[in-house]
Biotite code that builds the C-alpha atoms (Angstrom):
import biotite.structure as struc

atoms = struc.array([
    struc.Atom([14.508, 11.147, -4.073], chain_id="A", res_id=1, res_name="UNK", atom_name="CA", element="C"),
    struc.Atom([12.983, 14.633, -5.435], chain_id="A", res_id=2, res_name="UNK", atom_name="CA", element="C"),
    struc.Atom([10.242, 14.156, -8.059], chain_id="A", res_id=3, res_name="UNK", atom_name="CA", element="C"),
    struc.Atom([7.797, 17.242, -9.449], chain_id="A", res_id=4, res_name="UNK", atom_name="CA", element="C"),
    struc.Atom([6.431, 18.634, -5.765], chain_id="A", res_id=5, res_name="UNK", atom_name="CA", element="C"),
    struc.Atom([8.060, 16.348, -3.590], chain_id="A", res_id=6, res_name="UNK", atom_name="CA", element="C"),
    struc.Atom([11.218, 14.729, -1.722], chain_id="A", res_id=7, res_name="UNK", atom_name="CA", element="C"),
    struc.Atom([10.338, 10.659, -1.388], chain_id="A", res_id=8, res_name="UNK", atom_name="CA", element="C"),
    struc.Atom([11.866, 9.011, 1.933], chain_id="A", res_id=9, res_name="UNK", atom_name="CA", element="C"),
    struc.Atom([12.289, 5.067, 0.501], chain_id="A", res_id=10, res_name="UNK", atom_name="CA", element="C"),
    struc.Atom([14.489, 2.089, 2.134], chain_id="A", res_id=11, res_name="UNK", atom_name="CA", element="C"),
    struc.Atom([16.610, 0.151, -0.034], chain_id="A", res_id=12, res_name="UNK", atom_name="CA", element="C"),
    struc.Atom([18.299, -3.094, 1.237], chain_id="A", res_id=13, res_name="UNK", atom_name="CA", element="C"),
    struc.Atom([20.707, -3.028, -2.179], chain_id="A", res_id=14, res_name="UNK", atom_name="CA", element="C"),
    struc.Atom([22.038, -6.260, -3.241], chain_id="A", res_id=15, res_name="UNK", atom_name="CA", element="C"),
    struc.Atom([21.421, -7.964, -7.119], chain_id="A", res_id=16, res_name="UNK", atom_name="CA", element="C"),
    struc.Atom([18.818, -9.612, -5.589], chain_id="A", res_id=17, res_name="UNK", atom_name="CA", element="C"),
    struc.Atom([15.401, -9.350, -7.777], chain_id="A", res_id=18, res_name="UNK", atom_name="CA", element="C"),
    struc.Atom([14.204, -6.068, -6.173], chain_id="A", res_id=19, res_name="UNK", atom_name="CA", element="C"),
    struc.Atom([10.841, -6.300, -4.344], chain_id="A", res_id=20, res_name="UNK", atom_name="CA", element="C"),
    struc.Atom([8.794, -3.142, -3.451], chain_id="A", res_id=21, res_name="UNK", atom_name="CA", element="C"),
    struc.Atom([6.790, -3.079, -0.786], chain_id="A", res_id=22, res_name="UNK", atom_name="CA", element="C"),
    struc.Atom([3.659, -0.084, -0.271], chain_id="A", res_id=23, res_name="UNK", atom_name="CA", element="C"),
    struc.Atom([2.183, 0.551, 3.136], chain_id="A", res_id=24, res_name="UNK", atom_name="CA", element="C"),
    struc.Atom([-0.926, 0.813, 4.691], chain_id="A", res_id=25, res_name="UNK", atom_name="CA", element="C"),
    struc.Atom([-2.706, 4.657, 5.417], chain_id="A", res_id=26, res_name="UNK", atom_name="CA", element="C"),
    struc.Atom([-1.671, 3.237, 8.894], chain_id="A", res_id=27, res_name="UNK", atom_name="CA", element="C"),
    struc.Atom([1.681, 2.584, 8.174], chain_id="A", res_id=28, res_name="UNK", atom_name="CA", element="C"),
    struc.Atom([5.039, 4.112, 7.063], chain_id="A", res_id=29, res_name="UNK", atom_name="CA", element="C"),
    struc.Atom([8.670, 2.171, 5.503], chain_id="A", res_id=30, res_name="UNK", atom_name="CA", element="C"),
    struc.Atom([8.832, 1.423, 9.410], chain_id="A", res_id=31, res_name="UNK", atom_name="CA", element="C"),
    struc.Atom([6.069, -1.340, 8.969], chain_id="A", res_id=32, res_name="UNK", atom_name="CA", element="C"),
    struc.Atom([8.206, -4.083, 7.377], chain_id="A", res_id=33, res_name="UNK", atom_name="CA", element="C"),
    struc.Atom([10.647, -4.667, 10.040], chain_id="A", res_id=34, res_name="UNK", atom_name="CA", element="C"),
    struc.Atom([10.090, -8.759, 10.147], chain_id="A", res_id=35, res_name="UNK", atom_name="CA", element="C"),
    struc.Atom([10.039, -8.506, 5.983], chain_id="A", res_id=36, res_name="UNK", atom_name="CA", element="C"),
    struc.Atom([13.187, -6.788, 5.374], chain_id="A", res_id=37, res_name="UNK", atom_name="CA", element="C"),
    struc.Atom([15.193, -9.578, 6.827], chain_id="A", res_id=38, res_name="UNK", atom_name="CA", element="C"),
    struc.Atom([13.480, -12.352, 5.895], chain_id="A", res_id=39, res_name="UNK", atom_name="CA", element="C"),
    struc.Atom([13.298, -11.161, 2.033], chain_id="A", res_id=40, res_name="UNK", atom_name="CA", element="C"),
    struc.Atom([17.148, -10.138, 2.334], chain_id="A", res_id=41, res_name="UNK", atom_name="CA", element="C"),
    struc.Atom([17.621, -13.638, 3.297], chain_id="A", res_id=42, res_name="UNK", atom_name="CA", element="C"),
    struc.Atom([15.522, -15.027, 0.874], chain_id="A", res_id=43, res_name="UNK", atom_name="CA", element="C"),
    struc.Atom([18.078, -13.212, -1.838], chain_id="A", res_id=44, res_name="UNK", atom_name="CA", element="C"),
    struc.Atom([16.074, -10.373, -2.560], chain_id="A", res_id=45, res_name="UNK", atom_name="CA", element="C"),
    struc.Atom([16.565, -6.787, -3.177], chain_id="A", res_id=46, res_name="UNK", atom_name="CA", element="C"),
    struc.Atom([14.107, -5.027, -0.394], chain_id="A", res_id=47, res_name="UNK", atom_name="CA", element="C"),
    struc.Atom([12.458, -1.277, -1.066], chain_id="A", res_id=48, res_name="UNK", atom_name="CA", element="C"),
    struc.Atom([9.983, 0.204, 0.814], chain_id="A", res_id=49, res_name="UNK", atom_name="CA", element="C"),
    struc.Atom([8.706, 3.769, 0.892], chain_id="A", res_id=50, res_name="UNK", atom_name="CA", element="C"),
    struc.Atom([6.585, 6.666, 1.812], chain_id="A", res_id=51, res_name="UNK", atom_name="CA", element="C"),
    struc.Atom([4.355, 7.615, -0.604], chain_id="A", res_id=52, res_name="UNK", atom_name="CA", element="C"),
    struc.Atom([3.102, 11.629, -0.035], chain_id="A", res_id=53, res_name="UNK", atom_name="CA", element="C"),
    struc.Atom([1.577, 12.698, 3.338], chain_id="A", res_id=54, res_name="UNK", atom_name="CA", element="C"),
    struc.Atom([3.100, 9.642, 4.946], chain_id="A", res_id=55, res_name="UNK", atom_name="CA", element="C"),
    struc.Atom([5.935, 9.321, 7.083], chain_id="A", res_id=56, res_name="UNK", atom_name="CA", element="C"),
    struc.Atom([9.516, 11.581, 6.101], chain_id="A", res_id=57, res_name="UNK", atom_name="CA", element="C"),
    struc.Atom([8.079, 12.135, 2.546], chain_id="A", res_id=58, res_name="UNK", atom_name="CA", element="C"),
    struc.Atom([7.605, 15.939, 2.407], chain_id="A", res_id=59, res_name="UNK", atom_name="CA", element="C"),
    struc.Atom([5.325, 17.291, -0.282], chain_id="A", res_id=60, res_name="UNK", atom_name="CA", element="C"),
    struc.Atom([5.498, 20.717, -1.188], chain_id="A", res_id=61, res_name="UNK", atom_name="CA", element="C"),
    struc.Atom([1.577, 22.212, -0.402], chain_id="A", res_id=62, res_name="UNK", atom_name="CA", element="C"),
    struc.Atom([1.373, 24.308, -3.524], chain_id="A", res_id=63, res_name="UNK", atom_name="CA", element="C"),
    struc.Atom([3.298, 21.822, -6.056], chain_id="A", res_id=64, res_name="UNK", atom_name="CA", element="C"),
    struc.Atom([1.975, 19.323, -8.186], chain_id="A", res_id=65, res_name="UNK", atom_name="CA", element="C"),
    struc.Atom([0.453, 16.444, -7.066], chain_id="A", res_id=66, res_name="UNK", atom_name="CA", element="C"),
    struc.Atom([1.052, 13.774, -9.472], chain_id="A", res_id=67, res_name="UNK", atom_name="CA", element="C"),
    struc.Atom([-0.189, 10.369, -8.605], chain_id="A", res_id=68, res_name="UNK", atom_name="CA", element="C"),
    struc.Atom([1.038, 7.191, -7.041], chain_id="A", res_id=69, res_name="UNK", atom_name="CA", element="C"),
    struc.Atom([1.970, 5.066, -9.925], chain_id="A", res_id=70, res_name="UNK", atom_name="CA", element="C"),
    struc.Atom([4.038, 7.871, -11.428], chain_id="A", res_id=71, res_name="UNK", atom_name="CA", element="C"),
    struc.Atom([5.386, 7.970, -7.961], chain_id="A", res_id=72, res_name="UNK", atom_name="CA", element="C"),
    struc.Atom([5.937, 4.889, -7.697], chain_id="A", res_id=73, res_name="UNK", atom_name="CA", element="C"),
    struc.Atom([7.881, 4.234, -11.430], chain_id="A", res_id=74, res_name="UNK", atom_name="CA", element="C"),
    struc.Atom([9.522, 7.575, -10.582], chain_id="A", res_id=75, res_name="UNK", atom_name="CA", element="C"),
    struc.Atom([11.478, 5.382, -7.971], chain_id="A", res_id=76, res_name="UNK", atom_name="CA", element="C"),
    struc.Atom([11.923, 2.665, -9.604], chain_id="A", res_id=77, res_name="UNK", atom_name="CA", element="C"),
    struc.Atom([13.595, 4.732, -12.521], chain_id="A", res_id=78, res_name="UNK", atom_name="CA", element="C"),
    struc.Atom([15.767, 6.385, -10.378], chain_id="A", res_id=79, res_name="UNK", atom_name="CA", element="C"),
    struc.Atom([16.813, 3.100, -8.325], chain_id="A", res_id=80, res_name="UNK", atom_name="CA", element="C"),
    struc.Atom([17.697, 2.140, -12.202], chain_id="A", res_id=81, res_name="UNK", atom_name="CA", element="C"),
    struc.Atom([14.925, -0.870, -11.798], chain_id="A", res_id=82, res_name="UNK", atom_name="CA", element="C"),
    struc.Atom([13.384, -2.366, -14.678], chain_id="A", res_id=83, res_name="UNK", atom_name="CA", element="C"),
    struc.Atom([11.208, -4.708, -13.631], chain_id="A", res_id=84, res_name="UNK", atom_name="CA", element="C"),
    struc.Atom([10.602, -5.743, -9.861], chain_id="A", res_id=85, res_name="UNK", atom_name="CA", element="C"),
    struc.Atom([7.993, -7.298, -7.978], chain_id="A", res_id=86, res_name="UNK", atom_name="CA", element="C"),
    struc.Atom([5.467, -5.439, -5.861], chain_id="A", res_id=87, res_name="UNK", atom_name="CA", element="C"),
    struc.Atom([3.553, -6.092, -3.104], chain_id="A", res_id=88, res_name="UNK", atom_name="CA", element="C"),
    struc.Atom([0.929, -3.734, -1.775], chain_id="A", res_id=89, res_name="UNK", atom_name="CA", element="C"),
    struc.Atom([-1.437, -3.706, 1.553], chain_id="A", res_id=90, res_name="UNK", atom_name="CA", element="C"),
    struc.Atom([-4.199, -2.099, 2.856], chain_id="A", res_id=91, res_name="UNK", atom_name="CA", element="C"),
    struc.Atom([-4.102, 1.306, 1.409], chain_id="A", res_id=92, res_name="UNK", atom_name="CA", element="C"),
    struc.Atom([-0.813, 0.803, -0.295], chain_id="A", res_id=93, res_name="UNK", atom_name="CA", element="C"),
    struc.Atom([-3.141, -1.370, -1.985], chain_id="A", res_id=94, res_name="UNK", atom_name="CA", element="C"),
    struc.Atom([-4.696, 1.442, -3.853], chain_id="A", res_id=95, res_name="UNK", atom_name="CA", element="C"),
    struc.Atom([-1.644, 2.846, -5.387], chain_id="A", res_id=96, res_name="UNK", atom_name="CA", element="C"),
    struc.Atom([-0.026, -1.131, -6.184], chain_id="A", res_id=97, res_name="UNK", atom_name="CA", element="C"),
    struc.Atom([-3.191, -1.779, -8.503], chain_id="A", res_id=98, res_name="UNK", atom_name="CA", element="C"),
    struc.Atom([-3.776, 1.369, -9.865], chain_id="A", res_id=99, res_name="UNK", atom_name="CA", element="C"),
    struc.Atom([-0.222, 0.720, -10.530], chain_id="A", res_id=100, res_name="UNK", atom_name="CA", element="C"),
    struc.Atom([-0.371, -2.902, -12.149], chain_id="A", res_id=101, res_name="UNK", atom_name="CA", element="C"),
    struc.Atom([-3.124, -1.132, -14.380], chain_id="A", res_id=102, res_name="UNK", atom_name="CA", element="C"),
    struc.Atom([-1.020, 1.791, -15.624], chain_id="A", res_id=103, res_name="UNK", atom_name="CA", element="C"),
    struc.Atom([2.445, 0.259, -16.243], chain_id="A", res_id=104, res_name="UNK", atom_name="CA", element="C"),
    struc.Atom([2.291, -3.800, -16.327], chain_id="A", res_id=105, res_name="UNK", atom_name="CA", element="C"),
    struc.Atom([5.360, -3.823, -18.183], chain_id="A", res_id=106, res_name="UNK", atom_name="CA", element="C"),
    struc.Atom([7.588, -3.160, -15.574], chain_id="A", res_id=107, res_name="UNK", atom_name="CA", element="C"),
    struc.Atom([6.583, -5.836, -13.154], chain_id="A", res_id=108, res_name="UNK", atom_name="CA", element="C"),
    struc.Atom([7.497, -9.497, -12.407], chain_id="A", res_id=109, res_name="UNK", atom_name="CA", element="C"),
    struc.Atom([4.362, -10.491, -10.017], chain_id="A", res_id=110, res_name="UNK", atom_name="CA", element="C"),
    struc.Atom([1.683, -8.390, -7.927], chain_id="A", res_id=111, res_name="UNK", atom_name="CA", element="C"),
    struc.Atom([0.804, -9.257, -4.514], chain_id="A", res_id=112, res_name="UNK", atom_name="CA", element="C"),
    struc.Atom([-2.385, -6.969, -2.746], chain_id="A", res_id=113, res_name="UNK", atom_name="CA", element="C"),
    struc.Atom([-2.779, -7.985, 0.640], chain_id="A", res_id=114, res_name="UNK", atom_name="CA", element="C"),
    struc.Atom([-6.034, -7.406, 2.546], chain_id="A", res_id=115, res_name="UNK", atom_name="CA", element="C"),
    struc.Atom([-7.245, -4.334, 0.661], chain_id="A", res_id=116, res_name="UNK", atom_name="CA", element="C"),
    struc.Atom([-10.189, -3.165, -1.332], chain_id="A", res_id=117, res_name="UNK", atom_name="CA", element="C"),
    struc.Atom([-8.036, -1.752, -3.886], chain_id="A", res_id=118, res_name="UNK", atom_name="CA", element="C"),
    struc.Atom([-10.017, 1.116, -4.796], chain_id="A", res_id=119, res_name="UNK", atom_name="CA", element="C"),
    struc.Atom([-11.920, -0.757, -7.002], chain_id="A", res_id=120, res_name="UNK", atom_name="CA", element="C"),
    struc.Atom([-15.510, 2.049, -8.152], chain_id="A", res_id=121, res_name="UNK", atom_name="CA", element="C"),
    struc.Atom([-17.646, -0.571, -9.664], chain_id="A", res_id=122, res_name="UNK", atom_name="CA", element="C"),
    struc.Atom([-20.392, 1.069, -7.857], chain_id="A", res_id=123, res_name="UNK", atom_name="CA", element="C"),
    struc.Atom([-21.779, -2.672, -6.695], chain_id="A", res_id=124, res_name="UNK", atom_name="CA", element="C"),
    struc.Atom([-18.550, -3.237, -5.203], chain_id="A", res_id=125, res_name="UNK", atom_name="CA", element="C"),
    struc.Atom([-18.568, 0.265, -3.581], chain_id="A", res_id=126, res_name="UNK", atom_name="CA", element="C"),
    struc.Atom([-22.100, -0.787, -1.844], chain_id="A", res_id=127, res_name="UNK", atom_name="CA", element="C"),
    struc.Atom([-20.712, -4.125, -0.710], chain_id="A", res_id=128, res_name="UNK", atom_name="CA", element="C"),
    struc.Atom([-18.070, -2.700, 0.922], chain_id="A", res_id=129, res_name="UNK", atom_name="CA", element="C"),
    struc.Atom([-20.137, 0.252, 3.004], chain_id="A", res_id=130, res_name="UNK", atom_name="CA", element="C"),
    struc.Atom([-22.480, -2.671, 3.926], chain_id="A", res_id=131, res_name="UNK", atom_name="CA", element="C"),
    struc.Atom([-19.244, -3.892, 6.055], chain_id="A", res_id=132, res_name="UNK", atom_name="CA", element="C"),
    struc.Atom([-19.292, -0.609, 8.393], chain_id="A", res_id=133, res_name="UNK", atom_name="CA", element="C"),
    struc.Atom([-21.500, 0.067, 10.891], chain_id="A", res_id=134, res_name="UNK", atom_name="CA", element="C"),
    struc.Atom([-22.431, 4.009, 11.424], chain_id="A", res_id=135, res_name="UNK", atom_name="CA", element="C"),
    struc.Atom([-19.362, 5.100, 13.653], chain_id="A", res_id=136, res_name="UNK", atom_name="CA", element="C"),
    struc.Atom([-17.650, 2.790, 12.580], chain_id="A", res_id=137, res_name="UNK", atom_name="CA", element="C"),
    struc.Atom([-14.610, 5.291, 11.163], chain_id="A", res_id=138, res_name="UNK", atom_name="CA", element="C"),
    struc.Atom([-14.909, 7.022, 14.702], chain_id="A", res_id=139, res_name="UNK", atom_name="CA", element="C"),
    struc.Atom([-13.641, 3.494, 16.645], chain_id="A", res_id=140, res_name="UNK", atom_name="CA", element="C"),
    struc.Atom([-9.968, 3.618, 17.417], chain_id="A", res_id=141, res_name="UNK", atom_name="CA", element="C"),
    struc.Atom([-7.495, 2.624, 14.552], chain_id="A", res_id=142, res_name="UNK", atom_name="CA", element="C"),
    struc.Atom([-6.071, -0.370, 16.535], chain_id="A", res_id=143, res_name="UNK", atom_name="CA", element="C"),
    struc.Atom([-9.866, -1.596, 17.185], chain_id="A", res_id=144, res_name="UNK", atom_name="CA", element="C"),
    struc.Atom([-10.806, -1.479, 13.063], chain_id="A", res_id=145, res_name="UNK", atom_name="CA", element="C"),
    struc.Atom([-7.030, -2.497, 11.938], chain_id="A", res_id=146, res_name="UNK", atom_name="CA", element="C"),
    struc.Atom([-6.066, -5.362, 14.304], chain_id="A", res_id=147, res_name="UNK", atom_name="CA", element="C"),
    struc.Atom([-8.189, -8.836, 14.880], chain_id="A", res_id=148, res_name="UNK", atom_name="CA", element="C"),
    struc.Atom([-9.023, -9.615, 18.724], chain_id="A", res_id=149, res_name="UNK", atom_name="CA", element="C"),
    struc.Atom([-6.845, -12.484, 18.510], chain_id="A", res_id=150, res_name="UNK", atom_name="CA", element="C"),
    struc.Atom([-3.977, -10.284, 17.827], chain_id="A", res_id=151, res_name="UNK", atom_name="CA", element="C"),
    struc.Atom([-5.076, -8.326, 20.681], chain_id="A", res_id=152, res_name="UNK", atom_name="CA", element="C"),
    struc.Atom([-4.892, -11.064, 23.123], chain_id="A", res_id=153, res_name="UNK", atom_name="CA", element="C"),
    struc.Atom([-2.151, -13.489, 21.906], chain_id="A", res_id=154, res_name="UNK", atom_name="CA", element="C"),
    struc.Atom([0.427, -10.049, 21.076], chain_id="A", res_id=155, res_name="UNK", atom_name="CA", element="C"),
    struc.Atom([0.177, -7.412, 23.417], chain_id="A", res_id=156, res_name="UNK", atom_name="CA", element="C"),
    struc.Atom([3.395, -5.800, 22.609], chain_id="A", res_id=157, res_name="UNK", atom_name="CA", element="C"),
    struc.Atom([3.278, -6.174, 18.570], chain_id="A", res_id=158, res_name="UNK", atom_name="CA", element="C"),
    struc.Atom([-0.253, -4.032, 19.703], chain_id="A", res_id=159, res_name="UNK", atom_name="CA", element="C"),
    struc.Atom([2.134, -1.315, 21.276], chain_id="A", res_id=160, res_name="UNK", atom_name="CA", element="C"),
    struc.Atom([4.688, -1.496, 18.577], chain_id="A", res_id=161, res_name="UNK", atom_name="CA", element="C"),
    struc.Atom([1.717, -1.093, 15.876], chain_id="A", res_id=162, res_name="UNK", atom_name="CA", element="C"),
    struc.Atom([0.597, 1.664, 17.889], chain_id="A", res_id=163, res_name="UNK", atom_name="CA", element="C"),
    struc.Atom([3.814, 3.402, 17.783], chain_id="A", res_id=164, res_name="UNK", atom_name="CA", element="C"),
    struc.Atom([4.259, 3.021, 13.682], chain_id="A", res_id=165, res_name="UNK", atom_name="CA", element="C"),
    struc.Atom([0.511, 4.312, 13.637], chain_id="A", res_id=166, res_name="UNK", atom_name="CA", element="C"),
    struc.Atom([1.207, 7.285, 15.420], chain_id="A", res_id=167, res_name="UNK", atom_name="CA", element="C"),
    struc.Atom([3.861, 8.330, 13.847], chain_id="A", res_id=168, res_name="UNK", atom_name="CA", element="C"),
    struc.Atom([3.347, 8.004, 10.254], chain_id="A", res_id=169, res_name="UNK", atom_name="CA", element="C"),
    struc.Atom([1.786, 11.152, 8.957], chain_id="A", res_id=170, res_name="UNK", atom_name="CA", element="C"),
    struc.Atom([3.572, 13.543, 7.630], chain_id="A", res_id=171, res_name="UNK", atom_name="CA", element="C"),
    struc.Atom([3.555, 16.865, 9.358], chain_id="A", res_id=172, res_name="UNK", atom_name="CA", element="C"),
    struc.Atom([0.723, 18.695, 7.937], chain_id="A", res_id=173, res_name="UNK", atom_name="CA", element="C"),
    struc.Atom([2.901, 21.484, 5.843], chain_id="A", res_id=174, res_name="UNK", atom_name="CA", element="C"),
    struc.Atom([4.835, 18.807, 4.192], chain_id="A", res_id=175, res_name="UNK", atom_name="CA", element="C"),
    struc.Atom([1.677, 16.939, 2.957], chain_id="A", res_id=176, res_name="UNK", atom_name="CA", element="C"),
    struc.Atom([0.885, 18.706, -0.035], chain_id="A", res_id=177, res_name="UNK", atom_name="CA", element="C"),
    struc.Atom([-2.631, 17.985, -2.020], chain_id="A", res_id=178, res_name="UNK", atom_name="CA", element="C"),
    struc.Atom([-4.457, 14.692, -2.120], chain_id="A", res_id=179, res_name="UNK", atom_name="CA", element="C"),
    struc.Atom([-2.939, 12.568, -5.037], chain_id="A", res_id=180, res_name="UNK", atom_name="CA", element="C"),
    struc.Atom([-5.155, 11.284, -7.390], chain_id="A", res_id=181, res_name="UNK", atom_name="CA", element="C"),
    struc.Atom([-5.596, 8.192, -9.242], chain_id="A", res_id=182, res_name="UNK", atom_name="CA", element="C"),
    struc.Atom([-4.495, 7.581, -12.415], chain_id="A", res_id=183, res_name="UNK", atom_name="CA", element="C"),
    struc.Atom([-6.974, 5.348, -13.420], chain_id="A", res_id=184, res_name="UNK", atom_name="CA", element="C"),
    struc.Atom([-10.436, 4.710, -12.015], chain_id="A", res_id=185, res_name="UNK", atom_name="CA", element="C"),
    struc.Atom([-10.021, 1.243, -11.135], chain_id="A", res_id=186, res_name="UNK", atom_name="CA", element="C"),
    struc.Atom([-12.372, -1.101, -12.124], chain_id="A", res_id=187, res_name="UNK", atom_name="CA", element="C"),
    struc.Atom([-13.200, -4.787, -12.631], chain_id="A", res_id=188, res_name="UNK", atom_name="CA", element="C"),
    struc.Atom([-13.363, -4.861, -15.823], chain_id="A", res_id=189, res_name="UNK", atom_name="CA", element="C"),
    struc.Atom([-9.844, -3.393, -15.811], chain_id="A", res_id=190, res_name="UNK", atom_name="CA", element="C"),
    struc.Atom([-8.526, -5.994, -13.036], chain_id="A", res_id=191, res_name="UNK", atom_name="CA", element="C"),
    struc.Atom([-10.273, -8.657, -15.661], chain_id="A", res_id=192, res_name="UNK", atom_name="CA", element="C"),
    struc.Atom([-6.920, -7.733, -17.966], chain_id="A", res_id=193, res_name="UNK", atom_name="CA", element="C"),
    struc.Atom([-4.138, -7.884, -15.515], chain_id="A", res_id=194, res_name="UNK", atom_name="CA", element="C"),
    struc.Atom([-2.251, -10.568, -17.088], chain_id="A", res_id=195, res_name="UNK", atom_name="CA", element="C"),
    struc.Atom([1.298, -11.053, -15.048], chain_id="A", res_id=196, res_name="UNK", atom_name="CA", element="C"),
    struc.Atom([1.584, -13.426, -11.942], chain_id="A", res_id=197, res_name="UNK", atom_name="CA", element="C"),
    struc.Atom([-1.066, -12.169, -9.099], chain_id="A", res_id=198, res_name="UNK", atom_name="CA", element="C"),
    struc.Atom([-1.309, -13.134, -5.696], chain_id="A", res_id=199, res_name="UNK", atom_name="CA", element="C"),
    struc.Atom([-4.552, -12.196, -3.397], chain_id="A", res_id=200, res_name="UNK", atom_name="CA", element="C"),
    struc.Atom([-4.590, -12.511, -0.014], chain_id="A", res_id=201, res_name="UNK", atom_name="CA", element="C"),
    struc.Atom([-7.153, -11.604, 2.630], chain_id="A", res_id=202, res_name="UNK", atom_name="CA", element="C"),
    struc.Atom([-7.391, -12.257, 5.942], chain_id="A", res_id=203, res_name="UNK", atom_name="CA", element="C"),
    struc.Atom([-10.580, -14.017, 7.646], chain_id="A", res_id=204, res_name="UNK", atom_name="CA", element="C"),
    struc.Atom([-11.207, -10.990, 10.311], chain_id="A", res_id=205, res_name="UNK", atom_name="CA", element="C"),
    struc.Atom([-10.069, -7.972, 8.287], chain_id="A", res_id=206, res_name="UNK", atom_name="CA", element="C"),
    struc.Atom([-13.214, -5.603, 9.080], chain_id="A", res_id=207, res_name="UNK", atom_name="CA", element="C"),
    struc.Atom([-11.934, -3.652, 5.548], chain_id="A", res_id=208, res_name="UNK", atom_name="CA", element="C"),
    struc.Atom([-11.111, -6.434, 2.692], chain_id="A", res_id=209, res_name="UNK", atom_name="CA", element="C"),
    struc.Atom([-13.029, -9.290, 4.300], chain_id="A", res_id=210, res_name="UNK", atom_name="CA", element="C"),
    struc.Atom([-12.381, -12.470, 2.300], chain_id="A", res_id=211, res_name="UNK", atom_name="CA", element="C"),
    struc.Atom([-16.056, -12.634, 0.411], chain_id="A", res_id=212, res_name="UNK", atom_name="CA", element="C"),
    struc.Atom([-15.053, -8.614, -1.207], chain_id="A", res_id=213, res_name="UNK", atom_name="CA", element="C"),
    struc.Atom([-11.209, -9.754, -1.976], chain_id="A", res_id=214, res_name="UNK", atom_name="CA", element="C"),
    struc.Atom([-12.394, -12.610, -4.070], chain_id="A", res_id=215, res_name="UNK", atom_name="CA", element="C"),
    struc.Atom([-14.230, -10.313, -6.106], chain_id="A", res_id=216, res_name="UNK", atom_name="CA", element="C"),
    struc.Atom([-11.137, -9.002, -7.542], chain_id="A", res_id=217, res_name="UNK", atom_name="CA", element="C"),
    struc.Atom([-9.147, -12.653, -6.955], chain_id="A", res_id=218, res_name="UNK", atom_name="CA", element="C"),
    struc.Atom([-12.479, -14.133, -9.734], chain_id="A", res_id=219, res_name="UNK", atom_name="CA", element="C"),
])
């Protein structure tokens, strides 16, 4: 799909389903949601995923605009001629999903953020969060900070095959283009007005959205 500055890579199962779109993690790619696709398809559901700029096949041009994620994000949905879906968002994806919900609530059914801070700039939240990380911390592997040791030891090869999505799923760096911004600075107070069906989930040894800084935003 070519928006302002950029050609978007998305999956689209098709169908009349409900549509449901799915956002990745900084980790991750459309690749990620290999077990979902089938499992929502079955379900009855209309399945989109995609890469959202300096991600995966996405290629951003380096001097265009940048836009932001949400417009991004409708962009798609606009030209997948999509009124309202639902939209699920994780990790990083996370980010752009709520900053979404924020911007255009209107064109959503329900709002899922899994295991994600959210970018969220009360500055209180901000603090609780850095109190998670250790100093070096960001310099331990990616599988080390993103996976729990029990997936390490009870799924060696979903370890290799997260591995091989992580390493992967930037975008060669002359089709990144600049850093998108947000379109909102997300707050709690602007969480506080999200008024359509929400579901929060966190997961008990995320070292990133622990449970106790997820039900910040869940409250």
């Amino acid at each position: 799909m070519d928006v302002p500055g950029a050609k978007i890579y998305y999956k689209d199962s098709g169908g009349r389903g409900a549509p449901v779109i799915f956002l990745h993690a900084f980790t991750g790619s459309a690749d990620v949601w290999e077990h979902q696709i089938p499992a929502f398809t079955r379900a009855g559901y209309r399945f989109i995923a995609y890469e959202r700029r300096g991600f995966g096949r996405t290629v951003a041009d380096p001097k265009g605009p940048a836009s932001t994620g949400p417009d991004d994000l409708l962009a798609l949905a606009d030209h997948l001629k999509i009124d309202k879906f639902h939209l699920a968002g994780t990790a990083g994806g996370g980010f752009v999903a709520l900053d979404f919900v924020i911007s255009y609530p209107q064109r959503l059914r329900s709002f899922t953020l899994l295991c994600s801070q959210g970018g969220v700039q009360d500055e209180d939240y901000r603090e609780a969060a850095k109190r998670i990380a250790p100093e070096g911390f960001d310099k331990m592997p990616e599988s080390f900070r993103e996976l729990a040791p029990s997936y390490h030891v009870a799924n060696p090869e979903g370890v290799k095959r997260w591995t091989v999505f992580e390493s992967t799923n930037r975008a060669p760096e002359a089709a990144r283009g600049p850093a998108q911004p947000s379109k909102n600075r997300v707050t709690l107070a602007l969480v506080e007005g999200i008024k359509i069906p929400t579901l929060v989930i966190a997961a008990d040894a995320d070292l990133y959205a622990p449970p106790a800084l997820m039900r910040r935003i869940a409250d």
